[in-house]
Every structure is written in C-alpha cells, then in structure tokens.
One Martini backbone bead per residue (centre of mass of N, CA, C, O) as a GRO file, in nm:
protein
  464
    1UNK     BB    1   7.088  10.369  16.450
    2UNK     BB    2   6.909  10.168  16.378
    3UNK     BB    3   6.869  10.246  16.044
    4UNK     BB    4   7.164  10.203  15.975
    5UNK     BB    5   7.192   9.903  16.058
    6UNK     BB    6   7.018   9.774  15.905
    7UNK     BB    7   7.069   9.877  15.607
    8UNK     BB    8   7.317   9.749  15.618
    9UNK     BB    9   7.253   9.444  15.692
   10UNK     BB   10   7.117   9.418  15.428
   11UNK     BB   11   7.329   9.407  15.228
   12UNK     BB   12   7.449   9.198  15.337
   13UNK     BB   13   7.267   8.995  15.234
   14UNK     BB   14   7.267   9.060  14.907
   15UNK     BB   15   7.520   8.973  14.882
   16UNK     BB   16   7.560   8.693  14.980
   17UNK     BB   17   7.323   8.569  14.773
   18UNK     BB   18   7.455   8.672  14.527
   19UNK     BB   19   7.721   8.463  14.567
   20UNK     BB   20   7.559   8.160  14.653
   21UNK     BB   21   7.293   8.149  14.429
   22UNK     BB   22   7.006   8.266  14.493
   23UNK     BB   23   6.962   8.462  14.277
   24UNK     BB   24   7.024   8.268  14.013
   25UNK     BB   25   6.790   8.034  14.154
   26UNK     BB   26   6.559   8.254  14.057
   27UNK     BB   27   6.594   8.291  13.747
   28UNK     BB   28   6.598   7.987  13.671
   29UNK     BB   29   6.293   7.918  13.807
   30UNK     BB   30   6.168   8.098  13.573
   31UNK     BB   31   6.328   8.091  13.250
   32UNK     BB   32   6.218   7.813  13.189
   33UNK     BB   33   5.940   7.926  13.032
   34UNK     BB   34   6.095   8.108  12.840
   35UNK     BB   35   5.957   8.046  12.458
   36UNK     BB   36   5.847   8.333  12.427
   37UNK     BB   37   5.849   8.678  12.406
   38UNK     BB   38   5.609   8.696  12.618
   39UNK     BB   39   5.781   8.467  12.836
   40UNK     BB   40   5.999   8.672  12.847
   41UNK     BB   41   5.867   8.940  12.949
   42UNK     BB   42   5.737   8.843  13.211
   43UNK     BB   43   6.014   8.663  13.327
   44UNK     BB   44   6.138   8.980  13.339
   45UNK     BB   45   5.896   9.083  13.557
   46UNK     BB   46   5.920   8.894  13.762
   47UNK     BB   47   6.220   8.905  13.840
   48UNK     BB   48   6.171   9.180  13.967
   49UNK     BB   49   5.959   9.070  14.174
   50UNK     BB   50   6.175   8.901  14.309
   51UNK     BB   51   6.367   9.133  14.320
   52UNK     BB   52   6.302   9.368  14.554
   53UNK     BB   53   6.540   9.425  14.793
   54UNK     BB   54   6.728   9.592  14.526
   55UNK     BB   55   6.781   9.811  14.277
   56UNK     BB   56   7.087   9.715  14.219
   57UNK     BB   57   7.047   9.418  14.226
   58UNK     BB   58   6.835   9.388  14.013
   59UNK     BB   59   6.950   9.517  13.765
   60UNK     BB   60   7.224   9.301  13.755
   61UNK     BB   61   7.085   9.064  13.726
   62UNK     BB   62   6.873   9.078  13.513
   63UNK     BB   63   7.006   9.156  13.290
   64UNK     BB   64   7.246   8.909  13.284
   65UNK     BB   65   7.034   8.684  13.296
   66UNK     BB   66   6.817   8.782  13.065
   67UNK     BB   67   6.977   8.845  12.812
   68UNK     BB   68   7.031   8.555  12.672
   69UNK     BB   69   6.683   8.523  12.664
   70UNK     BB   70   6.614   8.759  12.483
   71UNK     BB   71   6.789   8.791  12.238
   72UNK     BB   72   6.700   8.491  12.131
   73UNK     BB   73   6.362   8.628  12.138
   74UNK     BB   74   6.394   8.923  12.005
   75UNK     BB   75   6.444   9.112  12.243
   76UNK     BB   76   6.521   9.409  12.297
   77UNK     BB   77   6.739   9.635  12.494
   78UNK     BB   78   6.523   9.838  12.544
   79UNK     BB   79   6.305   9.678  12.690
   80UNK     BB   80   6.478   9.526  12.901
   81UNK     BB   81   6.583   9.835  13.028
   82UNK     BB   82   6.279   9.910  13.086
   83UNK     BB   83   6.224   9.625  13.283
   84UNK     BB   84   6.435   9.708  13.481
   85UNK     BB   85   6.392   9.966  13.575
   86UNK     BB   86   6.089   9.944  13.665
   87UNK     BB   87   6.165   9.702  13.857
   88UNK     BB   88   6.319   9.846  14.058
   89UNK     BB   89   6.287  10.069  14.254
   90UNK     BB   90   5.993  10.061  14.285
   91UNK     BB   91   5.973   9.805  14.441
   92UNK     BB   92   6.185   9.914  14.668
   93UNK     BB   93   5.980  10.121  14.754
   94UNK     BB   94   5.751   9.963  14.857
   95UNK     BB   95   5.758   9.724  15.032
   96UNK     BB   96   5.861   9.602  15.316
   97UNK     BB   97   6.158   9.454  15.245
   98UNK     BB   98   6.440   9.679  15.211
   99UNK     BB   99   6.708   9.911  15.144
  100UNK     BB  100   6.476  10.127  15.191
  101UNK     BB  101   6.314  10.116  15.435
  102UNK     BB  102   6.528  10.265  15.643
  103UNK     BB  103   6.518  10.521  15.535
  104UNK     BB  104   6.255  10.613  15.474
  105UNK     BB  105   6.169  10.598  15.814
  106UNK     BB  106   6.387  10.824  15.882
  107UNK     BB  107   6.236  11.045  15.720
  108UNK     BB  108   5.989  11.034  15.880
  109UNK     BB  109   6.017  11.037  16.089
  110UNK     BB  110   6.168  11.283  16.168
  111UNK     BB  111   5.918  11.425  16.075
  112UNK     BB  112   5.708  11.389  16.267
  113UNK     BB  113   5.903  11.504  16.526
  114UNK     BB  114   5.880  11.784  16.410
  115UNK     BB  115   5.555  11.824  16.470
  116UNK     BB  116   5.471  11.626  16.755
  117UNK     BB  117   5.479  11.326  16.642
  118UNK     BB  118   5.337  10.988  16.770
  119UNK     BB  119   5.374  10.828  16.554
  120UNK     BB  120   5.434  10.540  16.325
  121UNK     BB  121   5.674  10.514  16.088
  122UNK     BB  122   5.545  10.222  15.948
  123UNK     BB  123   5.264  10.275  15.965
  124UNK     BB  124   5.252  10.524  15.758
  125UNK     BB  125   5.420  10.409  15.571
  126UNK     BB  126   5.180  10.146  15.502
  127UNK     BB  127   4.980  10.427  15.465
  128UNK     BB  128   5.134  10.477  15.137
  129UNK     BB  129   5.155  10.245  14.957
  130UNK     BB  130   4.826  10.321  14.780
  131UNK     BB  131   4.977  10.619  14.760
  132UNK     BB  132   5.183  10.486  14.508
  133UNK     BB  133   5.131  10.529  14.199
  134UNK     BB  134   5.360  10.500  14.047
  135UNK     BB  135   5.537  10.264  14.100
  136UNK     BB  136   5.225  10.074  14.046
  137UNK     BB  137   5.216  10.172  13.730
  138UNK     BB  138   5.479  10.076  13.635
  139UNK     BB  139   5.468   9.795  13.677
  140UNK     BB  140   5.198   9.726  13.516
  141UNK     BB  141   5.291   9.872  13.243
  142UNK     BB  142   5.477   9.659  13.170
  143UNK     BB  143   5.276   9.404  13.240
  144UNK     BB  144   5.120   9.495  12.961
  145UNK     BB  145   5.345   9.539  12.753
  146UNK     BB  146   5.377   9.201  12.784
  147UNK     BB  147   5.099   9.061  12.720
  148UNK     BB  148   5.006   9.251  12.482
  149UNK     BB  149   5.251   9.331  12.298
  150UNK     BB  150   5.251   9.627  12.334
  151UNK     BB  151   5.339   9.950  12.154
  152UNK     BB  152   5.487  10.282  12.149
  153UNK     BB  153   5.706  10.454  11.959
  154UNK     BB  154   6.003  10.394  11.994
  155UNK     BB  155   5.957  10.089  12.125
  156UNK     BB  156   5.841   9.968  11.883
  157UNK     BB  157   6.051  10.006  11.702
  158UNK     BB  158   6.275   9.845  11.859
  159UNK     BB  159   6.092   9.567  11.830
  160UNK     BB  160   6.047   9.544  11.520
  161UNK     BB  161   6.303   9.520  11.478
  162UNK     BB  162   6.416   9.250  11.651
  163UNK     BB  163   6.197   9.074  11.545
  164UNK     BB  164   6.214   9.115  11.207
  165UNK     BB  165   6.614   9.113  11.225
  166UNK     BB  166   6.764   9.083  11.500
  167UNK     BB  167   6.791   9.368  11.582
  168UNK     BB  168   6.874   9.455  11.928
  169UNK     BB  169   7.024   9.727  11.807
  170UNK     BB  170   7.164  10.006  11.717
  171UNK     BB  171   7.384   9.976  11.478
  172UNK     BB  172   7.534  10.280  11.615
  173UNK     BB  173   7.558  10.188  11.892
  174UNK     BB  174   7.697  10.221  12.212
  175UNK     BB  175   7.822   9.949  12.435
  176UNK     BB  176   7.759   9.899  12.778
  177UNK     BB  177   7.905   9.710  12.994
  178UNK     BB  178   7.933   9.452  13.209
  179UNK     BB  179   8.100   9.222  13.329
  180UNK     BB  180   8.126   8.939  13.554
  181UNK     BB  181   8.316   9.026  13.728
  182UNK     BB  182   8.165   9.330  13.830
  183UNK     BB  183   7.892   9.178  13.930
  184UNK     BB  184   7.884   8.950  14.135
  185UNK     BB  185   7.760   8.694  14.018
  186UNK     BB  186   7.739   8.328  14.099
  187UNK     BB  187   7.844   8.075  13.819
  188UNK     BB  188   7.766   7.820  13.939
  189UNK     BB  189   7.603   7.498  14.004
  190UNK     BB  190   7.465   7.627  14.307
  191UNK     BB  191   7.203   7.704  14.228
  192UNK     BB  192   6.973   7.800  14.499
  193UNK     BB  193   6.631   7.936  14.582
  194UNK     BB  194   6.671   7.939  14.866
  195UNK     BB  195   6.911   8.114  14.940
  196UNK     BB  196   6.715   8.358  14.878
  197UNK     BB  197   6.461   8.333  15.029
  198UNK     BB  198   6.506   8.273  15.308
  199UNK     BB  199   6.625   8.514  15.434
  200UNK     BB  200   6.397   8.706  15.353
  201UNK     BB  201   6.204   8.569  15.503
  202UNK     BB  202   6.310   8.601  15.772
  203UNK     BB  203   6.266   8.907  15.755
  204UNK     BB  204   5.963   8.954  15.734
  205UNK     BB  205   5.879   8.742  15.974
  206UNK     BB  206   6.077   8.852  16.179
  207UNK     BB  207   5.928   9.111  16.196
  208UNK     BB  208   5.621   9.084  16.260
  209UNK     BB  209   5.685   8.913  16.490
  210UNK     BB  210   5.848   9.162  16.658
  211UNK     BB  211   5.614   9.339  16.610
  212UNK     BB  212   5.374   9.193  16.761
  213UNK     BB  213   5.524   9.171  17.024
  214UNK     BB  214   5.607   9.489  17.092
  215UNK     BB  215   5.304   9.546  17.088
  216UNK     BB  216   5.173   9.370  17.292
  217UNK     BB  217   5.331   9.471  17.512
  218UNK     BB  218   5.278   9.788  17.524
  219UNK     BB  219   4.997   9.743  17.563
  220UNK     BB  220   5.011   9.566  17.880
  221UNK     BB  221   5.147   9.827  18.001
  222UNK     BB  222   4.921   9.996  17.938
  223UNK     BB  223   4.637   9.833  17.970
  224UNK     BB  224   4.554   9.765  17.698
  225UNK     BB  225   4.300   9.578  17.509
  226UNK     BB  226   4.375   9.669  17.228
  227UNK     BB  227   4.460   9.366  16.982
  228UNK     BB  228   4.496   9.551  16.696
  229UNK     BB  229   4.645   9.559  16.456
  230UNK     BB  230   4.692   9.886  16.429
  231UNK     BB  231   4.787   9.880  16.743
  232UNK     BB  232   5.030   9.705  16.702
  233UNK     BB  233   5.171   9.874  16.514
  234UNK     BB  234   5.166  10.146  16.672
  235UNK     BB  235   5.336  10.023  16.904
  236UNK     BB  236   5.584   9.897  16.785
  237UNK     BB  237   5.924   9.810  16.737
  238UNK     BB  238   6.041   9.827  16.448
  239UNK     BB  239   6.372   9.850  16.430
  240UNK     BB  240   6.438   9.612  16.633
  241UNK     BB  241   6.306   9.434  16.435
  242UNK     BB  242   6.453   9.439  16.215
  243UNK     BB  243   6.716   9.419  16.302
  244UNK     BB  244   6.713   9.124  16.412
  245UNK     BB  245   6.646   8.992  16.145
  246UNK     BB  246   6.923   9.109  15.976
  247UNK     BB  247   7.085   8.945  16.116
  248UNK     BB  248   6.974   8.645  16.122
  249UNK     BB  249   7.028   8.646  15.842
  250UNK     BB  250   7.288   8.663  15.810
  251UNK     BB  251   7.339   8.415  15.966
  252UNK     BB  252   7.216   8.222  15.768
  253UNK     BB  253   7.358   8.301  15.514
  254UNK     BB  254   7.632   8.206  15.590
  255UNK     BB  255   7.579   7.893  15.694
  256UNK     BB  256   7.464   7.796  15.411
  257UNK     BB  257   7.727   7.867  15.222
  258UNK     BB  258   7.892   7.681  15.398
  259UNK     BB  259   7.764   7.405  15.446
  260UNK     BB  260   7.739   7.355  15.111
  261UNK     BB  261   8.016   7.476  14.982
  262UNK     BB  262   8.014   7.764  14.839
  263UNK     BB  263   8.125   7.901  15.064
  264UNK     BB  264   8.367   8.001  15.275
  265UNK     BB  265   8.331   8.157  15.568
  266UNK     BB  266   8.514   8.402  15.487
  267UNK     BB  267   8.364   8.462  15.196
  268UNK     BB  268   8.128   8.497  15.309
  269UNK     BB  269   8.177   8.746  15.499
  270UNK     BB  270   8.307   8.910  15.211
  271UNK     BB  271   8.018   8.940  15.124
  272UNK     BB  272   7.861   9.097  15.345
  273UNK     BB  273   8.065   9.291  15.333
  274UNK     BB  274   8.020   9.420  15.024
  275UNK     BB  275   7.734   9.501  15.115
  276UNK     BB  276   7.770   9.681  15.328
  277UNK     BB  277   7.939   9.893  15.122
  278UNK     BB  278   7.688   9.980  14.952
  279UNK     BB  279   7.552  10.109  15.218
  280UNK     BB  280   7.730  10.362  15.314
  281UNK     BB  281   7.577  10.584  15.153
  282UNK     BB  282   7.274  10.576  15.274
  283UNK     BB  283   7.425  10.626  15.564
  284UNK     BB  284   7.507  10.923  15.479
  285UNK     BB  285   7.286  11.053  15.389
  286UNK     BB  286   7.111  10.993  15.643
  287UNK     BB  287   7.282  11.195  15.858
  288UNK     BB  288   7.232  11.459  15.613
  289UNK     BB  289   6.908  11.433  15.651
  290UNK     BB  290   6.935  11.540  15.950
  291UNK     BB  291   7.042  11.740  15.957
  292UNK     BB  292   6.862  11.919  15.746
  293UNK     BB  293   6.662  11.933  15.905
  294UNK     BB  294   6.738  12.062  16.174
  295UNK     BB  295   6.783  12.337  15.988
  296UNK     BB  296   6.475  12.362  15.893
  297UNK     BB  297   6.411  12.410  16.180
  298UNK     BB  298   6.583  12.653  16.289
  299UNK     BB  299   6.506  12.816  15.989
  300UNK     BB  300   6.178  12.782  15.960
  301UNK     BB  301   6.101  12.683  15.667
  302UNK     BB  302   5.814  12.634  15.702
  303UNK     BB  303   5.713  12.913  15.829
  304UNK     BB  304   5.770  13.074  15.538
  305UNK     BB  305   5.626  12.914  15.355
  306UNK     BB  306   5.359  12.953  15.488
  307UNK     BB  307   5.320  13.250  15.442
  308UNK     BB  308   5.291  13.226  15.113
  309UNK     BB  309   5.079  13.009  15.101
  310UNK     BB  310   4.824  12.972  15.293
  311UNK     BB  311   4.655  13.200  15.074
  312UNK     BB  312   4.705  13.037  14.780
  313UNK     BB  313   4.688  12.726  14.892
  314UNK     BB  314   4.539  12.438  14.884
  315UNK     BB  315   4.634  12.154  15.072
  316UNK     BB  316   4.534  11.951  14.848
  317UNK     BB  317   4.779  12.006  14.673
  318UNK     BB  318   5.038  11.884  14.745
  319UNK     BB  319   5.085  11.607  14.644
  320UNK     BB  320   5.144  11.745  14.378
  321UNK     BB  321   5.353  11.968  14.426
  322UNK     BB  322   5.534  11.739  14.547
  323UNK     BB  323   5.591  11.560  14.330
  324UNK     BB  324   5.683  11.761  14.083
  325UNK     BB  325   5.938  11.864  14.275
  326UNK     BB  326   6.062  11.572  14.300
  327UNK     BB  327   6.096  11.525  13.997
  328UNK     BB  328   6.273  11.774  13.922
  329UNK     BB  329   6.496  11.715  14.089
  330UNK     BB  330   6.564  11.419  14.049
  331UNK     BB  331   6.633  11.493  13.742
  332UNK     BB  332   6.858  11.669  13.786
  333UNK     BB  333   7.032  11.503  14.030
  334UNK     BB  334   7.010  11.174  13.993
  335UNK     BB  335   6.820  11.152  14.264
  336UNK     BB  336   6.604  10.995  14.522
  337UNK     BB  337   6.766  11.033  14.777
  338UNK     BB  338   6.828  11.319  14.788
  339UNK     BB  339   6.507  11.392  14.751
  340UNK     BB  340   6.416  11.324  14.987
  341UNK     BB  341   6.600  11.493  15.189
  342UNK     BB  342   6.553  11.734  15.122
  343UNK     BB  343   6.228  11.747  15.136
  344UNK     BB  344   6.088  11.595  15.387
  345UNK     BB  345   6.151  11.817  15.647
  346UNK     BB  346   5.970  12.037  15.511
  347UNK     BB  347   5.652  11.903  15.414
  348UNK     BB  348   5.541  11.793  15.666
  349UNK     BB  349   5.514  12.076  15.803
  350UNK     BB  350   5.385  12.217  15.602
  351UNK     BB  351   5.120  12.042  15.636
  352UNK     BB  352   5.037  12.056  15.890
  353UNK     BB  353   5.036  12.395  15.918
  354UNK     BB  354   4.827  12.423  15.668
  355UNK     BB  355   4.600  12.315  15.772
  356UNK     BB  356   4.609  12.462  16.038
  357UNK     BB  357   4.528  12.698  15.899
  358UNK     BB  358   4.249  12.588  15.725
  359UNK     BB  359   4.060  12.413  15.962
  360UNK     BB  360   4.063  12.141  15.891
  361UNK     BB  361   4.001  11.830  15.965
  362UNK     BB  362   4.148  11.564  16.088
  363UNK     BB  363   4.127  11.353  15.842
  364UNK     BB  364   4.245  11.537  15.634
  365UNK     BB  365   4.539  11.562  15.754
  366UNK     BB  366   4.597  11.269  15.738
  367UNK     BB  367   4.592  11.278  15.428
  368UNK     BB  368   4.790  11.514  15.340
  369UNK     BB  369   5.039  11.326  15.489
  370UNK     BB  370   5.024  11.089  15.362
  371UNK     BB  371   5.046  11.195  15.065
  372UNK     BB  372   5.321  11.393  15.083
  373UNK     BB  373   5.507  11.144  15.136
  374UNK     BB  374   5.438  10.982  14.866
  375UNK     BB  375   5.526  11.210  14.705
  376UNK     BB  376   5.783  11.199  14.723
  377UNK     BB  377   5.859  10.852  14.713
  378UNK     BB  378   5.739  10.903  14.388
  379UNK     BB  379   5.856  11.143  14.259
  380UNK     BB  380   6.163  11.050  14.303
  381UNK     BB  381   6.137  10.813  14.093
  382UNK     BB  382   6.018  10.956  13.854
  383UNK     BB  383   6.249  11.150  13.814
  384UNK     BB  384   6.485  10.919  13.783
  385UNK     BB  385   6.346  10.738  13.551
  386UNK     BB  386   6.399  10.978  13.322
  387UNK     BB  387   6.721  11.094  13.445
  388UNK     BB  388   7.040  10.999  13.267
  389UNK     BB  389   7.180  11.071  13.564
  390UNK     BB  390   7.123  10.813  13.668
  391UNK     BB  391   7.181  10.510  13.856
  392UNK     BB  392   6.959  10.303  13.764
  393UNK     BB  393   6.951  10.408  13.456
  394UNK     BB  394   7.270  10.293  13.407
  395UNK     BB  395   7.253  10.023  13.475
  396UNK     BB  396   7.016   9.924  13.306
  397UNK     BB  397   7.215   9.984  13.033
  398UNK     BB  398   7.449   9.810  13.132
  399UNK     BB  399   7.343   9.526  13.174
  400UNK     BB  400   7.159   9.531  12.897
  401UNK     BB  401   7.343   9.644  12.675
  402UNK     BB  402   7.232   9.956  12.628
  403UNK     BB  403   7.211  10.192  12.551
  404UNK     BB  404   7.141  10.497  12.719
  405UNK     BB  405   6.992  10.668  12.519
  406UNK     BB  406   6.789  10.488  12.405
  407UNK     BB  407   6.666  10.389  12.675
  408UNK     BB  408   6.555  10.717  12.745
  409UNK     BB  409   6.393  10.742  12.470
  410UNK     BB  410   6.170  10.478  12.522
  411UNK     BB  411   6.140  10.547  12.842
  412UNK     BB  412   5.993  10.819  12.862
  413UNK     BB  413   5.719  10.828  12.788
  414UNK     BB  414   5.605  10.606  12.995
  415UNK     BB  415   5.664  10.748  13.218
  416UNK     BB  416   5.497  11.021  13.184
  417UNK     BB  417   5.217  10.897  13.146
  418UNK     BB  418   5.238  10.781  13.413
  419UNK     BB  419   5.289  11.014  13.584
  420UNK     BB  420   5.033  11.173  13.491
  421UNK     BB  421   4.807  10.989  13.572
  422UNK     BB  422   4.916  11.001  13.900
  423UNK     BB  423   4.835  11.264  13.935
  424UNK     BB  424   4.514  11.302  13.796
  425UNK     BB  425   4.397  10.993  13.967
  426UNK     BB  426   4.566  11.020  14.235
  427UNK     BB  427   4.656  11.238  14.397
  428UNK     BB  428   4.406  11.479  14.317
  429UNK     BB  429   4.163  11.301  14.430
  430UNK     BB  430   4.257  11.159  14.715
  431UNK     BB  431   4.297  11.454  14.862
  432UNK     BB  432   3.929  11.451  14.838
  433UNK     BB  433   3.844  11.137  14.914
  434UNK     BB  434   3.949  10.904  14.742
  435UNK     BB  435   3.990  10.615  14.668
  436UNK     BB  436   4.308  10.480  14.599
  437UNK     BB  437   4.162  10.225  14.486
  438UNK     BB  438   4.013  10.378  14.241
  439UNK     BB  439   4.262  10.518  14.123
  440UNK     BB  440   4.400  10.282  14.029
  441UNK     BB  441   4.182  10.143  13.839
  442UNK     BB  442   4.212  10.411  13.664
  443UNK     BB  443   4.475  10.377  13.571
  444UNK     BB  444   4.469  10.087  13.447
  445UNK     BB  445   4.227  10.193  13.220
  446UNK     BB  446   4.384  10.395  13.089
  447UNK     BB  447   4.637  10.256  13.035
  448UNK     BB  448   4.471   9.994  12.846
  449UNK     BB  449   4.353  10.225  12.655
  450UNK     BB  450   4.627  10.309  12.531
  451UNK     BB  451   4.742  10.038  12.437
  452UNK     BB  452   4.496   9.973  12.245
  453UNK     BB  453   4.434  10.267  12.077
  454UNK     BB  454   4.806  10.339  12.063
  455UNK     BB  455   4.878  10.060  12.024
  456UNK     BB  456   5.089   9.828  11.896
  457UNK     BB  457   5.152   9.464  11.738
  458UNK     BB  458   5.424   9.315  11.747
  459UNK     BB  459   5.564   9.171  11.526
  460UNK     BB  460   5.662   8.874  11.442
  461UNK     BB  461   5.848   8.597  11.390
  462UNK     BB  462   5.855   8.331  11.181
  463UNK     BB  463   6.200   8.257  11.237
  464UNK     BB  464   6.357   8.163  11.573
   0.00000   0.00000   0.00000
C-alpha cells in the first residue's frame, strides 16, 4: 500500500511542478546557452538529465521546450526525438527518486519475499545501479554522440539532411505532434527553475533523512552497533521514507504555487490531481503484478522452470538471458512496465533456485540475482525504446514533432548497437565476477569506438 500511495503522491508533484512553470524554468535556465548545433544537443541532453522523476513528463517537456531551439539550429527532429526518447525511460529507470522507483521497489520486494528473502527492497534496487549497462550506455551514447557531432545510417542522412538544407524532416513525412494546450506545460511569465528543483530535492533529500533516521532506530532497538552506510540502509524503512517525503514535497509544491500567485490554492490541487490521475495506471499494473506474482507462487512456475533448465544452464548465464526474454517481450508489447510485472516474479526464484542447484557460493548467488533483477529493468527498457508501439517511443515522435516511422528506423540502429554491447561487456562478463563498472568503461570506449571509426562527422552549415 505503501508504494501505490507515493506512486501517486510522486505523480501529483510532477503535475504540479509541470503547471507552476518549475518545469519550464529549468529548460529557460539550461537553453540560454544553446548558440550552436552542438550546444543545442548537449543542452537538449542535459534538459534529460535534469527532468529525471518521470520519463512521461520528460518526453513531453523537452520535445515542446528544445522543438523550437533545435529547429532553429538545423537540428533534425529525428535527432531531437532520439535524445527525448533515450534520456526519458533510461534516467527515470535508474534515479534514486521518480515515478518509477515505487513500482520497481514492489517488484522486487514481492520477489525477494517470494524466495523468504529479508533483503532490504531500496538496498538490492541500489546495488543493482551499475548493473543497469543499457539505460546508463544509452544515456552516454546520446551524449558522445552530441560532443562528437558524429553520427551513421540513417540517423547521419537525417542530420546532414537538416544542417545543410535546413531540412528538419523527410519532405513526404507525415508529422503529428501535441497542440501547447494539450501537453499541460506552463506557459506564462513566471517560469522559475527553483519551483522544479526545491519539491525534487524535498523528496530526495528527505527520503534519505527519513533511511537514516529508520535505520538508526531499527540498529539500536536491535542492540546493534554497526552503524555502516550499508547496514543502515539495510534496516531503514525505504517505504514510509519515500511515502512521507512526497507528500511533504506535494504540499510544498502547493504552497508555493499559491503563495507566489502562479496557480490559485484550488488550480495548484487540481494540478496535484492531474498527476495523480497520470499514475493510476502504474497503480493498476502493479496490482495485477503481485497477483501475476502470487499465481506463479501457487503454480510453482519456478519450479517447473528449475526442472527444465537446471541440467541445460549455467545459472551465471541468466542475466544474459533474461536480458534477451525481457527484450523480446516489452519489444512486442510495447510496454516495460507490463514486462516487468510479468518476468520479475518468476526469474528472481527461478535464479535463486537454480544455483541452489548448481552448488554456486554464496556470494556468487547473490551476483546472479542482483544480475537478474537488473537485466528485468534493463532489458525492458531496451525492448521498449526499440518498439514501434512504445508509449515513451510514440510521445517521443509525437512531442518532438517528428514522423514515428522516421523516428524508429533513425533510433534503431543506436539502440541495438547499445544492447547488443550492454549484453556482451555488460550483463555476461560481470555474472563471472568482472567488476561492473570495468564493464561500463569497456562499453563506453567501444561507443566511442564506433562513433569515431565509423561514424560520419555532420557537416556544419555555411549560414545557419
């Protein structure tokens, strides 16, 4: 209940902030800067990175906000719906606080609880961080190629097309995009970027309080001494942390809207409500996610699995394949959230399982299952940013104003490269014991790599 209720509560200030113009003062104060092609890319990546709390409200911000400041700079909108679609999911999947951390949070706890695991939900979500290679090599390869100005396939012609004809999409394109009032992004005079900022540092700043604090207090009911970052989070309360955080933040997001007259006290509430009512669906899956969990308990689906695989695989290759399965599925559903809800439930038993079978070491098991967890919300990520009929891959096109098709086969190509590199430096080498973040610097110096030995370098425009 705890983590439907900040769910919502999280959503109800992303609304907020969207309409008091917190959001729009963080885009003005970034966007200033943006004086050429490359500075126009870097600053629509950065505007990513800073609209972290929620991959729907970032696609819709940056596409409306950077559209008419790419535009200007011949930035093609395949570009443009490239670096919204890649800076939205990644970063809200991966944060310490956004509209997705209380879903991911109840998917594993439910899983650890399934295996009679006391592990700490928040503590497991952190150590599975750098074991998220794509969201965080997808984030980077925006990134380089941004500072780079390189670019290959189609996403290159797209490019060279706009530098050097001023020719932001394909002449016969058919282009949907939102209306301003439709996107509910704030519009007047008072844009000011501390309105976006204090609510977000709110919730992160008092969840962590809120870990110390539950944690301190559970050590020393317990008699215990060990007062280690690790051993506190580890009893804390993440739960009513987050929970008392985002409300707290909600009702300061409020006040400040009315106190400084940007929003009436009853419009900043009915904007409260408007994000609440964004994440009701996120509420409904995760539901039917712990039902779906339950039922997969009940037909001991795990144990069937175990039955077939346990002789066939090594358990350290799971990661990999559960990456792939992950892939596959939120690919063809176009939902990462649906493929979350289904995979999460049977794969942490199932791993947990087999290498209880396999004999592995105790520090080995729990490598495989931190593996496994990551490679769920990674791999759903990967199949989703891939797929046609994604909801973050068509706002993406549609916020950004740029054909949908055109959009998918330009962002295809990177996204795969990404994957396929995420999977064979990443998820597969670090389940034998490589440090991952050696993995990520080997994903990163292949990127770059690719980009320089066969990546083109956009040609400028004479006069722009």
């Amino acid at each position: 209940m705890f983590i439907i209720v900040f769910t919502l509560m999280i959503g109800g200030v992303v609304g907020v902030i969207s309409q008091n113009g917190g959001t729009a003062g963080l885009a003005n104060l970034i966007t200033r800067y943006a004086k050429k092609a490359k500075s126009g890319l870097i600053s629509s990546w950065l505007m990513g990175m800073v609209v972290f709390f929620d991959d729907y409200a970032n696609s819709l911000i940056i596409g409306n906000m950077m559209r008419p400041i790419t535009d200007k700079l011949r930035i093609s909108r395949e570009k443009l719906a490239y670096i919204v679609d890649s800076t939205a999911a990644p970063i809200a999947s991966v944060v310490l606080i956004s509209t997705w951390i209380g879903y991911e949070l109840g998917l594993i706890n439910d899983g650890l609880k399934s295996i009679g695991s006391d592990a700490n939900a928040y503590d497991v979500f952190l150590q599975t961080i750098p074991y998220r290679f794509y969201p965080i090599a997808a984030m980077f390869f925006v990134f380089l190629t941004s500072v780079m100005r390189r670019d290959f396939g189609p996403m290159y012609k797209a490019e060279k097309r706009a530098s050097l004809t001023g020719q932001l999409f394909e002449r016969n394109s058919k282009i949907d995009g939102f209306k301003e009032s439709e996107s509910e992004l704030y519009t007047g005079e008072k844009s000011r970027w501390w309105n976006g900022v204090i609510p977000i540092f709110i919730i992160l700043f008092g969840t962590i309080a809120g870990m110390v604090y539950t944690g301190m207090l559970a050590i020393e009911a317990a008699g215990d001494n060990d007062f280690s970052v690790q051993n506190i989070i580890s009893n804390s309360d993440s739960y009513s942390s987050l929970l008392w955080a985002s409300f707290t933040a909600s009702v300061v997001a409020i006040i400040m809207s009315s106190w400084q007259r940007i929003l009436k006290i009853n419009e900043a509430i009915n904007a409260w409500h408007s994000g609440v009512k964004t994440m009701l669906l996120a509420a409904i899956i995760l539901v039917f996610a712990w039902g779906i969990s339950d039922i997969t308990n009940q037909l001991k689906t795990a144990d069937y699995l175990i039955s077939i695989l346990s002789d066939a695989i090594d358990p350290r290759f799971l990661p990999v394949l559960v990456f792939l399965v992950c892939a596959l599925i939120s690919f063809s559903t176009g939902t990462s959230w649906g493929t979350m809800a289904i995979v999460m439930p049977i794969v942490i038993p199932l791993a947990a399982k087999m290498v209880e079978v396999s004999h592995l070491p105790d520090s080995e098991t729990h490598l495989i299952i931190i593996g496994v967890v990551s490679s769920v919300l990674a791999g759903s990520v990967f199949g989703d940013h891939c797929s046609p009929i994604a909801d973050t891959t068509i706002l993406s096109s549609m916020a950004s104003q740029c054909n949908h098709i055109d959009h998918v086969k330009t962002q295809l190509p990177y996204a795969i490269l990404v994957g396929v590199l995420s999977m064979l430096l990443g998820d597969l080498p670090t389940a034998f014991g490589l440090n991952p973040f050696i993995s990520i610097g080997l994903i990163f110096l292949v990127l770059f790599g690719v980009l320089y030995f066969f990546g083109k370098k956009v040609p400028e425009a004479k006069e722009i």
